[in-house]
N, C-alpha and C positions, 0 to 999 in steps of 0.2 A: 405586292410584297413577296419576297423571293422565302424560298424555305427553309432553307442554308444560308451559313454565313460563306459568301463567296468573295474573293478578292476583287475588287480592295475592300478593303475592313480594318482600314488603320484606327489607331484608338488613339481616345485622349485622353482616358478616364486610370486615374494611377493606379486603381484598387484593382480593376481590371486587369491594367496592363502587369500589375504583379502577380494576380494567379496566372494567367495568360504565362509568365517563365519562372513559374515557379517549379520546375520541372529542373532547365537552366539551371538555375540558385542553388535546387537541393545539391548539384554536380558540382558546381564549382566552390561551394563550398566544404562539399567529400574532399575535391582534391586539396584545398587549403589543408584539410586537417591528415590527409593522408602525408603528406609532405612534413607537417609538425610534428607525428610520429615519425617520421623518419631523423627529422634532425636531434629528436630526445634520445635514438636510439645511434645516432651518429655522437653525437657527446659524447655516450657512454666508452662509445669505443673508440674517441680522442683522448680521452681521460685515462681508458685504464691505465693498470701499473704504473703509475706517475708517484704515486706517494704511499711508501710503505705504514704510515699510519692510520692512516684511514681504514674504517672497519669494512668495505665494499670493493673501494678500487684494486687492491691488490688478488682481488678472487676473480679478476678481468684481463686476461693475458690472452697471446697467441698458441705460445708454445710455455713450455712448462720440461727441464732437463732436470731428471734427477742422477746424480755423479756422486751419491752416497758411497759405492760402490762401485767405483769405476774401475776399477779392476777386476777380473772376474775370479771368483773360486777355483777355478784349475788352474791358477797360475800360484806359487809354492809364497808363503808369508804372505797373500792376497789382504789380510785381515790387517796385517804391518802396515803394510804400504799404504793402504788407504787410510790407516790411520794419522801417518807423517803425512800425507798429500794434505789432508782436513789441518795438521799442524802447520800445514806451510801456508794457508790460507783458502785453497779450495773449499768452496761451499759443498753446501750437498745438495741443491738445485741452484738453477738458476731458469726465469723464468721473463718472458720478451712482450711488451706492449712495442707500442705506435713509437714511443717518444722516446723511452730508456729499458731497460732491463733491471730486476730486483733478482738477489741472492740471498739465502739465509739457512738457517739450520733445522734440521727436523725437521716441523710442518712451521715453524715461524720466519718472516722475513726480518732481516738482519739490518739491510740495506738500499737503495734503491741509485741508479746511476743518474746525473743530473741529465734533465731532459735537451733533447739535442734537434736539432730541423734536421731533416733528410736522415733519419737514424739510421742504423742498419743493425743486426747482431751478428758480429765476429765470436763466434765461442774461440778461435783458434787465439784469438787477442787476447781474450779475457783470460786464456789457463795459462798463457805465459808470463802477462802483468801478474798473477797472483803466484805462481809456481815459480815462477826462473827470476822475477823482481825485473821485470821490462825485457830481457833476452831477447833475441832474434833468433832462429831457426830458418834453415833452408827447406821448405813445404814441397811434395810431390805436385810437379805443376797440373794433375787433376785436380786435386784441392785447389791450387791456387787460382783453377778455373771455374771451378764451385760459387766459391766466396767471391769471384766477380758478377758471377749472375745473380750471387743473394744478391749483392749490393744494389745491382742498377735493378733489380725487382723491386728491394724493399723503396728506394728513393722513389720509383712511379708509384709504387703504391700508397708513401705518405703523399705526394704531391696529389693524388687522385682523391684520396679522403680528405684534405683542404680542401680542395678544389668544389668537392661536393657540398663541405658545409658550410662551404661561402656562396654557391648557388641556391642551395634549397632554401635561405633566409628570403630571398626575393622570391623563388616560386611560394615562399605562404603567402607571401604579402599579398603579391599581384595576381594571383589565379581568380580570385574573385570576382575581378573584374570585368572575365570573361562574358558577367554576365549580362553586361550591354551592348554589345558586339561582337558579331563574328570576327570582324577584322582584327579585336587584339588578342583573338583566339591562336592564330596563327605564331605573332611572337612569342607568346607564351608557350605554344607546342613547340618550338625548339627550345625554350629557356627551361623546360620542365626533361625532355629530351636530352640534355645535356646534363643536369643535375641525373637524373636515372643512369645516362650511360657512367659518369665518373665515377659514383658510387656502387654501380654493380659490378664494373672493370677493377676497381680497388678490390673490392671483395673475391673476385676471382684471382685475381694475382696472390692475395695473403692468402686463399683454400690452397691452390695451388701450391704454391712455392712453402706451406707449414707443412701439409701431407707429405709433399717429395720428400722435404727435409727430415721428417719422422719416421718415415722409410727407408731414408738411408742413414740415419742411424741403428732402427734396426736392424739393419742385413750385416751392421760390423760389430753386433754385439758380443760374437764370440772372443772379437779381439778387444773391443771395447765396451765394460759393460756400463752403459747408459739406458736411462730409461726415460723415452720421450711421452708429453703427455696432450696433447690437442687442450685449448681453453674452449670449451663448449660454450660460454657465458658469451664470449668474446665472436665467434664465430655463430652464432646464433641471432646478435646483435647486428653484428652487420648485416646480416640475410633478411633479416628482417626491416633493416635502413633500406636495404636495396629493394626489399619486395614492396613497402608503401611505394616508394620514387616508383617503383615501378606501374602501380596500378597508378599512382594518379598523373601521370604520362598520359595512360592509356585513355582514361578519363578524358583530359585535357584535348588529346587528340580529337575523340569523340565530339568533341563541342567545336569542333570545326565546323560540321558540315549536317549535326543533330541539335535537336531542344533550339527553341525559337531564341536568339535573343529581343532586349528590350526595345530595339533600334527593328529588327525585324518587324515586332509587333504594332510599334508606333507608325510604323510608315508601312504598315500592311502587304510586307511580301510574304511574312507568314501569320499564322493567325494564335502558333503554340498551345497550349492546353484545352482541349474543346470544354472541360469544366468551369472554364475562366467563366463562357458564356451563358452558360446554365443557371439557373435561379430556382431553386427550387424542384429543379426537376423538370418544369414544364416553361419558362421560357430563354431567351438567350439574348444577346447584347449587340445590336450592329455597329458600324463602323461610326457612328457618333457618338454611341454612349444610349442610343436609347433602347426602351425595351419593348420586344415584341413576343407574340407567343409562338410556338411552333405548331406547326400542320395539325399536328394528330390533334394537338389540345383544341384546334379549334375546330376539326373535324368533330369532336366530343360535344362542342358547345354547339355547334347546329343542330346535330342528329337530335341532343337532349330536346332543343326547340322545336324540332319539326314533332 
């Protein structure tokens, strides 16, 4: 009788073969629930600013302009102007989610724009619909090069946040399952892989392209006083979508090629948790299920008889 459990050591015994990956199990079901937190934290950041009544979603934006005072004080009836501007329908902020933008007075929202696929925010549109009544202006073709790069940034970066939380539903589902084989470890490492890249490449393009944006509004403040404001809530939410996708990627990957699966254990290429075999401490389980003691114990039970 050997002293170790050596290969082969397939089992048949279920109780077994459950501590035996339960190691497995604890991981693949991290990453099930790392992924869930992602997609509660992807919601929120589909949802925001969608609906100005709501006492939550409207405190969920990107960007945040306040045009209280968009004229600045050294320029002569400053206080005039801005006051006929607000007469003519200019808000005093205006503030950007995923799907539309909200406007309103003071610190209250007034209004919200009907949500749109592929959004993008034009401020340059919106002060001429409210100010000039639909107008057209001939724009410095820098700006006009600006507003083409928000645009085709904002469209990847709503198509990448779809993208992602139409993926991470299947990676909850299906991660679990890793836990009976290596082999549907592998498609799952890409399906979990792709949800982590689209949603942390979304995220990067909205930090990105809302900072740039907030910086060049300040650098033209002296000619235009605006005051840009980062939505933390919003930006924090995503980072936080993309940092679960991300561990449980990493996770996922990990179960490629570590922790026994069931299929492993059953057909004895690996044998997974040396606890599986243990009883008590003193003996352990071979490859049919029966029980035998180990060396030392029975080194103990001679000496005691000699």
């Amino acid at each position: 009788m050997t002293s170790d459990i050596t290969p082969p050591y397939a089992l048949s015994d279920p109780t077994t073969i459950s501590r035996a990956t339960r190691i497995r199990r604890t991981f693949a079901f991290l990453t099930s629930f790392l992924f869930l937190i992602s997609l509660i934290f992807l919601i929120l950041v589909e949802v925001g600013n969608v609906n100005a009544r709501h006492p939550v979603l409207p405190s969920i934006y990107f960007i945040k302009l306040d045009l209280s005072h968009i004229i600045p004080r050294s320029v002569p009836n400053s206080v005039l102007i801005n006051s006929i501007a607000r007469t003519l329908g200019l808000h005093d902020f205006y503030q950007v989610g995923l799907w539309n933008f909200c406007e309103g007075y003071g610190n209250e929202i007034t209004d919200c724009s009907r949500p749109r696929m592929m959004y993008w925010f034009n401020p340059v549109e919106i002060m001429l619909d409210e100010l000039l009544a639909g107008a057209t202006i001939a724009l410095p073709s820098d700006i006009v090069d600006a507003l083409t790069l928000v645009r085709k940034a904002s469209h990847w970066m709503f198509g990448l946040f779809l993208t992602g939380a139409c993926l991470v539903v299947p990676s909850i589902i299906l991660t679990p399952f890793s836990i009976y084989t290596r082999w549907a470890a592998l498609p799952l490492t890409i399906l979990t892989f792709l949800t982590a890249f689209t949603i942390s490449v979304a995220s990067i393009i909205a930090s990105v392209m809302f900072i740039i944006f907030k910086k060049a509004i300040h650098s033209a403040i002296d000619t235009v006083n605006i005051e840009a404001e980062i939505g933390t809530k919003m930006f924090a939410f995503m980072w936080i979508a993309s940092a679960a996708a991300i561990l449980g990627w990493l996770i996922q990957f990990g179960e490629c090629c570590c922790c026994a699966s069931r299929r492993d254990v059953e057909t004895g290429r690996r044998k997974g948790s040396k606890k599986a075999y243990v009883d008590n401490g003193r003996r352990n389980v071979d490859g049919a299920g029966e029980v035998k003691e180990k060396p030392r114990a029975r080194r103990r039970l001679i000496s005691s008889i000699g």
